[in-house]
N, C-alpha and C positions, 0 to 999 in steps of 0.2 A: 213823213220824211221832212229834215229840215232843210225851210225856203232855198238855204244857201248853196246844196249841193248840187241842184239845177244850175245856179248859177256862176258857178265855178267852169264846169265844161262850155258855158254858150260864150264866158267870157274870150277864154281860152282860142276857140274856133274864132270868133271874129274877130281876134287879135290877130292870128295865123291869115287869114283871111285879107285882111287889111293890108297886113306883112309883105305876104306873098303879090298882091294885086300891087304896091308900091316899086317892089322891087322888079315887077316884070313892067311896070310901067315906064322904069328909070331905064332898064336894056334892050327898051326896043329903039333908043335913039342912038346905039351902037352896033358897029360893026362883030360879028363873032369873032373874025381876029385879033381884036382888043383887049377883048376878054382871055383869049387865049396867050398875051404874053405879059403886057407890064404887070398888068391886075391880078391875074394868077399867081406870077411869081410877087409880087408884095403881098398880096392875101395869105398864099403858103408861107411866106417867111414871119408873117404873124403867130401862124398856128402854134409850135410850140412854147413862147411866149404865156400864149391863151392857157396850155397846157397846164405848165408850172403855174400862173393864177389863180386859176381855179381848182384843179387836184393838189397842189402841195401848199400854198398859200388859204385855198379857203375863198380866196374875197375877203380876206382881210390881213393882208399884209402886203403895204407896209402900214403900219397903225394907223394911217391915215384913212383908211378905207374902211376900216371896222368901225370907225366914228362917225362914217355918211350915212344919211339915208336912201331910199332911191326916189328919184332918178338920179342923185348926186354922184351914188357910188359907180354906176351905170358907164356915164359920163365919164369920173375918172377911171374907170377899168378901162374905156375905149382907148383915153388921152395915153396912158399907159401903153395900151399895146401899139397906137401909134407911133409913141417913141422909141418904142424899144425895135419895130419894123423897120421906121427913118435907120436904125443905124445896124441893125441885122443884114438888112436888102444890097445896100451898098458894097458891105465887108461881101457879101456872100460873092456878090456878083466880082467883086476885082480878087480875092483870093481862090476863091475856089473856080469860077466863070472864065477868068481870066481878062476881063474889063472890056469883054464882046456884048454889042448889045446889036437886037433886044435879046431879053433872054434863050439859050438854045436851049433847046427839049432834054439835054444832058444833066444843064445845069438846074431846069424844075423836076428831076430825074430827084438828083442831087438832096433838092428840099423836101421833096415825098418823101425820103429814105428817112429822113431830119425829123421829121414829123410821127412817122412810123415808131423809129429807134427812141425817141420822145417819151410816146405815150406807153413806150414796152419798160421801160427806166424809172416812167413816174408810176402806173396802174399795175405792171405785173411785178415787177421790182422792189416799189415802193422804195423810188430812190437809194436803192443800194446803188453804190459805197458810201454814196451822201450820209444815207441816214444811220449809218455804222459807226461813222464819225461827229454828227454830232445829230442832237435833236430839233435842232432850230432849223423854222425852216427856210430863211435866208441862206 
């Protein structure tokens, strides 16, 4: 058996491992209702975003990204979906929310649904009507 496919699952795991001990290290200096409102709701308003990047895009569009390596491209996927949160969370919250804050349970209601109807449009649809009209996938 070759060396490398030992070493491929133990990388993996204590990748996961490291990940997960990080990340529970970072929310224990948090109350659970913090999590349960700004965070959530900017996190969910990510998701679709995420969506289209990686199932219609690839990770590699726009050209820019098909030209990184990683951690490069990594980085700009995040910076990306940053941006595109900064100005989705906003919109979402003053037109659809009604510019109540913190967010109410109606309006992460709202962005579940967003996310749902997302990935049922990109994975079961394969972007129809989108992709009826043209191939590109901008």
């Amino acid at each position: 058996m070759p060396d490398n496919v030992m070493k491929q699952p133990a990388a993996g795991l204590i990748g996961a491992a490291i990940t997960i001990g990080l990340s529970l290290a970072i929310s224990i200096g948090f109350e659970p209702r913090f999590f349960g409102s700004w965070v959530a709701f900017l996190a969910m308003c990510i998701v679709p975003t995420q969506i289209i990047i990686g199932l219609v895009w690839n990770n590699r569009y726009p050209g820019v990204l098909a030209r990184l390596g990683q951690p490069a491209r990594g980085i700009a996927i995040l910076a990306l979906l940053v941006a595109a949160g900064s100005v989705i969370a906003p919109a979402t919250l003053v037109l659809v929310g009604g510019g109540i804050t913190p967010p109410t349970p109606f309006l992460n209601m709202y962005i579940i649904l967003s996310i749902v109807a997302t990935f049922w449009l990109v994975a079961v649809f394969q972007c129809w009507p989108s992709s009826a009209i043209s191939s590109h996938p901008a």
